[in-house]
C-alpha positions as a printed NumPy array, in Angstrom:
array([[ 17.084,  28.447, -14.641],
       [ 13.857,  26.729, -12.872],
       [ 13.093,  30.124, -11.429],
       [  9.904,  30.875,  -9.131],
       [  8.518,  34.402, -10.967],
       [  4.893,  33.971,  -9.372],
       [  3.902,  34.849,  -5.694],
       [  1.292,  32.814,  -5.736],
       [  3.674,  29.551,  -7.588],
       [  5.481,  30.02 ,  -5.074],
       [  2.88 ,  30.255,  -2.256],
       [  1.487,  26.861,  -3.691],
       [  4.677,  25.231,  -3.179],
       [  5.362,  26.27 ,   0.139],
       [  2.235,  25.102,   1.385],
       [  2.343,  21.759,  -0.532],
       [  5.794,  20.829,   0.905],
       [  4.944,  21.967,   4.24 ],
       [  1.514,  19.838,   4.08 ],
       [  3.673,  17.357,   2.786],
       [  6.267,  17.763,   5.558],
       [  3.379,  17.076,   8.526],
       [  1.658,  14.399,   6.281],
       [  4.681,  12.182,   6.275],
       [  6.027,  13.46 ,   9.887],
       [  2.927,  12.546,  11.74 ],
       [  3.5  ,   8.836,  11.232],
       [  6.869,   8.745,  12.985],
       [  5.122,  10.275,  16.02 ],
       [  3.236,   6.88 ,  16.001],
       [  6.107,   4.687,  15.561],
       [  5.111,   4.479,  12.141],
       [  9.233,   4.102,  10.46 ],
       [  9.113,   2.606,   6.553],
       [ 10.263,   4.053,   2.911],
       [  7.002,   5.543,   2.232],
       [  7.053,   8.854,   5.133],
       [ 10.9  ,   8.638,   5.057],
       [ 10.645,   9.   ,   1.122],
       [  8.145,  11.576,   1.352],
       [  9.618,  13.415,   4.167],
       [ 12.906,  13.834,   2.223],
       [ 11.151,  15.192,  -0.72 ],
       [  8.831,  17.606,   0.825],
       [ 12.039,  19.155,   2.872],
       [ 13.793,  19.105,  -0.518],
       [ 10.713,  21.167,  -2.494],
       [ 10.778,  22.944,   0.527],
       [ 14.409,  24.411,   0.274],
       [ 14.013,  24.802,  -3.394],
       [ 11.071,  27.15 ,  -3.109],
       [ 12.128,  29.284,  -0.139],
       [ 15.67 ,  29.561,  -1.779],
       [ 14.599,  29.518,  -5.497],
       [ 16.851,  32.676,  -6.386],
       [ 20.288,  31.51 ,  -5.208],
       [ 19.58 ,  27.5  ,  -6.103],
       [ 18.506,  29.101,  -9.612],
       [ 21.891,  30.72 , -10.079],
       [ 23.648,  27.555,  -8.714],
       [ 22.144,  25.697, -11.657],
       [ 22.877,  28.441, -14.037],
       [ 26.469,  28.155, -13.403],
       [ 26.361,  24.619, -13.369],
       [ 24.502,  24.559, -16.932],
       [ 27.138,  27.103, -18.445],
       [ 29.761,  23.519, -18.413],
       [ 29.459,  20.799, -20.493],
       [ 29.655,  18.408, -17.998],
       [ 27.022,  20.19 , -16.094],
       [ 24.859,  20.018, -18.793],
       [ 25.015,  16.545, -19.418],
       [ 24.501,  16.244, -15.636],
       [ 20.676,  18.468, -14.819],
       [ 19.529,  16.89 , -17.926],
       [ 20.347,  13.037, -16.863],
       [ 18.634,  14.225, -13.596],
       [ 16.148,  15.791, -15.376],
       [ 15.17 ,  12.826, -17.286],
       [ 15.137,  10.539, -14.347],
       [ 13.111,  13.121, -12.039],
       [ 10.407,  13.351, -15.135],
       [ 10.92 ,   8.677, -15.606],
       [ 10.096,   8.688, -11.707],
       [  7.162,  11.037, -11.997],
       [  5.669,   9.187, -14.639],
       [  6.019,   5.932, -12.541],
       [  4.661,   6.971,  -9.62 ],
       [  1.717,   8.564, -11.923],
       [  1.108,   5.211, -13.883],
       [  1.436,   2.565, -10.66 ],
       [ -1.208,   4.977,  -8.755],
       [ -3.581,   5.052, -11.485],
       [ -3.311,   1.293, -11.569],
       [ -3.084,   0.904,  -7.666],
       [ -6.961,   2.924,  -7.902],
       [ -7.919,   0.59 , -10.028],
       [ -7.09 ,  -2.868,  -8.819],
       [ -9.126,  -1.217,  -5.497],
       [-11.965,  -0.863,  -7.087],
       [-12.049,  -4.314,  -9.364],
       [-15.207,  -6.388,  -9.171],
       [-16.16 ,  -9.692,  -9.278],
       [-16.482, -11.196, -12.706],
       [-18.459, -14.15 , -11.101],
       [-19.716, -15.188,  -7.794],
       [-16.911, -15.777,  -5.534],
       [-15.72 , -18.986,  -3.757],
       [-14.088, -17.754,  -1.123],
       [-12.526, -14.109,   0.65 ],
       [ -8.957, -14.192,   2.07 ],
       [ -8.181, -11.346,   4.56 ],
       [ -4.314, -10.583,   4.505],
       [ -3.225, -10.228,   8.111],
       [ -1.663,  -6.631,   9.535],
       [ -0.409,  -5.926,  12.946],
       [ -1.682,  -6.867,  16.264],
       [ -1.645,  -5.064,  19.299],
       [ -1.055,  -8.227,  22.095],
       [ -5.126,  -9.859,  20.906],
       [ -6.446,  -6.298,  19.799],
       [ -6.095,  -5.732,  15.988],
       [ -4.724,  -2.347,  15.549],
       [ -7.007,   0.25 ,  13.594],
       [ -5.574,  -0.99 ,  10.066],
       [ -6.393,  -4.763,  10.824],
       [-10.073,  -4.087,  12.081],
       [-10.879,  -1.906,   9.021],
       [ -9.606,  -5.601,   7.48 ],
       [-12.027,  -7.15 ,   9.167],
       [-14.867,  -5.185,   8.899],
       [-14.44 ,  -4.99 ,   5.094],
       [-14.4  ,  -8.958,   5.029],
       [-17.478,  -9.114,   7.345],
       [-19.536,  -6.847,   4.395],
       [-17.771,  -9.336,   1.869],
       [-18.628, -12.504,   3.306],
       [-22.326, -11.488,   4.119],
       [-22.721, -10.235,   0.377],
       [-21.564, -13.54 ,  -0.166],
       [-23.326, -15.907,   1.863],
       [-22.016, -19.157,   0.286],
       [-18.265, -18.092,   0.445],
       [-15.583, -19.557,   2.72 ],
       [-13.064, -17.376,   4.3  ],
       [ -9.499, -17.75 ,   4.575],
       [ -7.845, -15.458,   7.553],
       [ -3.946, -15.239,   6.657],
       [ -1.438, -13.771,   8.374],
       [  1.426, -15.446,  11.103],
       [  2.363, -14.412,  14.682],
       [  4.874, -11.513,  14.726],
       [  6.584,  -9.341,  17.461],
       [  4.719,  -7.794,  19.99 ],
       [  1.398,  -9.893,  19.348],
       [  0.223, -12.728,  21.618],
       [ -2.105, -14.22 ,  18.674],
       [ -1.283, -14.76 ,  15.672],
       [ -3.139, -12.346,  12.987],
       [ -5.35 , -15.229,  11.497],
       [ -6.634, -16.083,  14.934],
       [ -7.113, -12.82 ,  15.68 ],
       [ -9.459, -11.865,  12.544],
       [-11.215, -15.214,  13.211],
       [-12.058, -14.317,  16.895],
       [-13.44 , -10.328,  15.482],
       [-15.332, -12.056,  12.657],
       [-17.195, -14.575,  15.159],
       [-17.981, -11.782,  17.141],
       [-19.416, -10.34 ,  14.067],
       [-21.897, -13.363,  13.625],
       [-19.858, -14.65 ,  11.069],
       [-20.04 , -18.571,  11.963],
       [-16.658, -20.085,  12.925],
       [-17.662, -23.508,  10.427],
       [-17.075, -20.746,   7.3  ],
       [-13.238, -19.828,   8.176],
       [-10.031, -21.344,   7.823],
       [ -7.12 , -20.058,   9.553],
       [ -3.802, -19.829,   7.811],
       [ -1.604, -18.775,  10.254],
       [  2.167, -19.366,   9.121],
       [  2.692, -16.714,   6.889],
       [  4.977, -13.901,   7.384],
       [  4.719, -11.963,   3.714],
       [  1.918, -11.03 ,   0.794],
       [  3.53 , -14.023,  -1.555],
       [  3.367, -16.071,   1.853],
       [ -0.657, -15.247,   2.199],
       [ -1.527, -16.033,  -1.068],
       [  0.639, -19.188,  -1.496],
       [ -0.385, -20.839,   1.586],
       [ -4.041, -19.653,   1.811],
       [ -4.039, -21.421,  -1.935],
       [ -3.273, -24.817,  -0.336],
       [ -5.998, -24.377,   1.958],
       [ -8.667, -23.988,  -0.116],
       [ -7.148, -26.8  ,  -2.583],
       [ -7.161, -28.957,   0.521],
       [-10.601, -28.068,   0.953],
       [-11.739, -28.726,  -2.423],
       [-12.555, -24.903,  -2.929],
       [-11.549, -23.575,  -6.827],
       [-12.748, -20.329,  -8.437],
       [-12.643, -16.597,  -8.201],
       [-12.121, -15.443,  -5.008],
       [-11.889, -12.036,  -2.901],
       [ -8.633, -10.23 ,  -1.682],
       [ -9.316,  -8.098,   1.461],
       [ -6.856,  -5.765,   2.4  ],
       [ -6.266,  -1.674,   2.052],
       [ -6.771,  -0.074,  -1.06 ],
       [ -3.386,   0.632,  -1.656],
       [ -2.304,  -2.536,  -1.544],
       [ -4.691,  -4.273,  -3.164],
       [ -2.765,  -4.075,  -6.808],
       [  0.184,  -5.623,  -5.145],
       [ -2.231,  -8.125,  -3.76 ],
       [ -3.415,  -9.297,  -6.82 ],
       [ -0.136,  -9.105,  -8.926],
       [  1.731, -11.509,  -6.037],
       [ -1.716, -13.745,  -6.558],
       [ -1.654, -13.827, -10.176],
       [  2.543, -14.813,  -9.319],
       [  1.095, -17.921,  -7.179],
       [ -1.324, -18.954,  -9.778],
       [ -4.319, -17.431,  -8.843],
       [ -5.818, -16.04 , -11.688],
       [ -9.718, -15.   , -10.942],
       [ -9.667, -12.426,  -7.991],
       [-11.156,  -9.205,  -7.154],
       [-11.114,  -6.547,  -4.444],
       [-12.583,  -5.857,  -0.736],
       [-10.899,  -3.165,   0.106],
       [-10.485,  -1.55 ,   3.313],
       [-10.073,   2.145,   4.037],
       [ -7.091,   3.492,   5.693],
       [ -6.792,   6.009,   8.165],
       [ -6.765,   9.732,   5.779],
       [ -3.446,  10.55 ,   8.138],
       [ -1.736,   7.307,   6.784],
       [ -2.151,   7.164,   3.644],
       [  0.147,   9.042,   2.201],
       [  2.895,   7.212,   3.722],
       [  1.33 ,   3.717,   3.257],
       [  0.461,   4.89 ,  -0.344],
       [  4.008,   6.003,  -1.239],
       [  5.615,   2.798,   0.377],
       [  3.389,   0.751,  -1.802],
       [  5.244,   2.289,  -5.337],
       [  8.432,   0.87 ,  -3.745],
       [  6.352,  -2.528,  -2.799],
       [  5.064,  -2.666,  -6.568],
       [  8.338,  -1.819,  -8.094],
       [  9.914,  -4.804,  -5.656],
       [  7.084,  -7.235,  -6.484],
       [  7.585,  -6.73 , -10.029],
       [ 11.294,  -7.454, -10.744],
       [ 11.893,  -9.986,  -7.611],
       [  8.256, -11.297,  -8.093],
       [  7.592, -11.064,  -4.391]])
């Protein structure tokens, strides 16, 4: 039962779970800890012991299958492993696509979602931010920009401030962005860079910048807050990262969609 017979299956495997393995081990070597390498990690180590001990896990499972109650167990498992698959499947296909979403319109304004700062330095993921809402807000020359993230551990500015100083230096003038620098969460972006612009008389579509991945999270939480018209900016992430940040963001989705934040 679920028995290797090709080599070269079995090759494939190996190397995928041990490319998986470094992928998603190589972020905790940066201090990088969440439930998108730890996920991945786990999963790579367990296709990893399946495939190099196919034969005897094989003829665990046939025993196990010869009982009734072991029966009804590997195909309640089976059904879940296959649900999960398909999830992960659907919310990346629609993860690629809320990246790539266009403007239906000319936007009103860009909001950058904050990331992590390093003391005033934004780290790599927060200057890709930032460079991806400089090309934004010089394709659109009329548009505000709304810089949104709070001060967290570790950083001496707050992220808003920090985007707004990197932007300036950019050429972007200071008299087209508002700070919004209380927010500690996506919902907490959107929802109080919303009252900003409303303060400020600014309605219409407007521009989410942030990583690809979590740009259909973005959008979602925005639709959540009552922003309906939005499209995507969306910065690259490191290739070495992704995975992990990638993989985290099915557990964000799945969060954002039953809690709604």
């Amino acid at each position: 039962m679920l028995q290797i017979h090709s080599s070269v299956l079995r090759m494939i495997l190996l190397g995928i779970s041990v490319l998986g393995i470094v992928f998603f081990l190589f972020p905790l070597l940066l201090r990088i800890v969440n439930i998108g390498n730890l996920f991945g990690l786990f999963i790579s180590i367990m296709l990893l012991v399946f495939t190099a001990w196919n034969g005897k896990i094989a003829k665990l499972l046939s025993a196990v299958w010869e009982k009734k109650a072991g029966r009804i167990t590997l195909r309640t498992l089976g059904i879940l492993f296959l649900l999960g698959v398909l999830l992960c499947l659907i919310l990346s296909v629609s993860m690629i696509r809320a990246a790539h979403k266009k403007p239906q319109g000319t936007p009103q304004a860009v909001v950058v979602l904050g990331c992590k700062v390093r003391g005033t330095v934004p780290s790599l993921m927060l200057w890709r931010r930032i460079q991806a809402a400089n090309d934004a807000l010089q394709a659109y020359p009329d548009a505000v920009c709304v810089v949104s993230g709070g001060k967290g551990d570790g950083e001496e500015i707050s992220e808003a401030q920090c985007m707004a100083n990197e932007l300036q230096k950019l050429g972007i003038s200071a008299d087209r962005i508002l700070l919004e620098d209380q927010s500690t969460s996506t919902s907490e972006n959107l929802r109080f860079s919303k009252k900003i612009l409303a303060d400020n008389g600014i309605t219409g579509e407007l521009v989410i910048v942030t990583d690809g991945f979590h740009e259909r999270r973005a959008q979602y939480l925005a639709k959540h807050e009552g922003i309906s018209e939005t499209s995507a900016a969306s910065a690259s992430t490191a290739w070495y990262l992704l995975p992990t940040y990638w993989v985290r963001e099915w557990f964000g989705l799945v969060h954002a969609f039953v809690l709604g934040n």
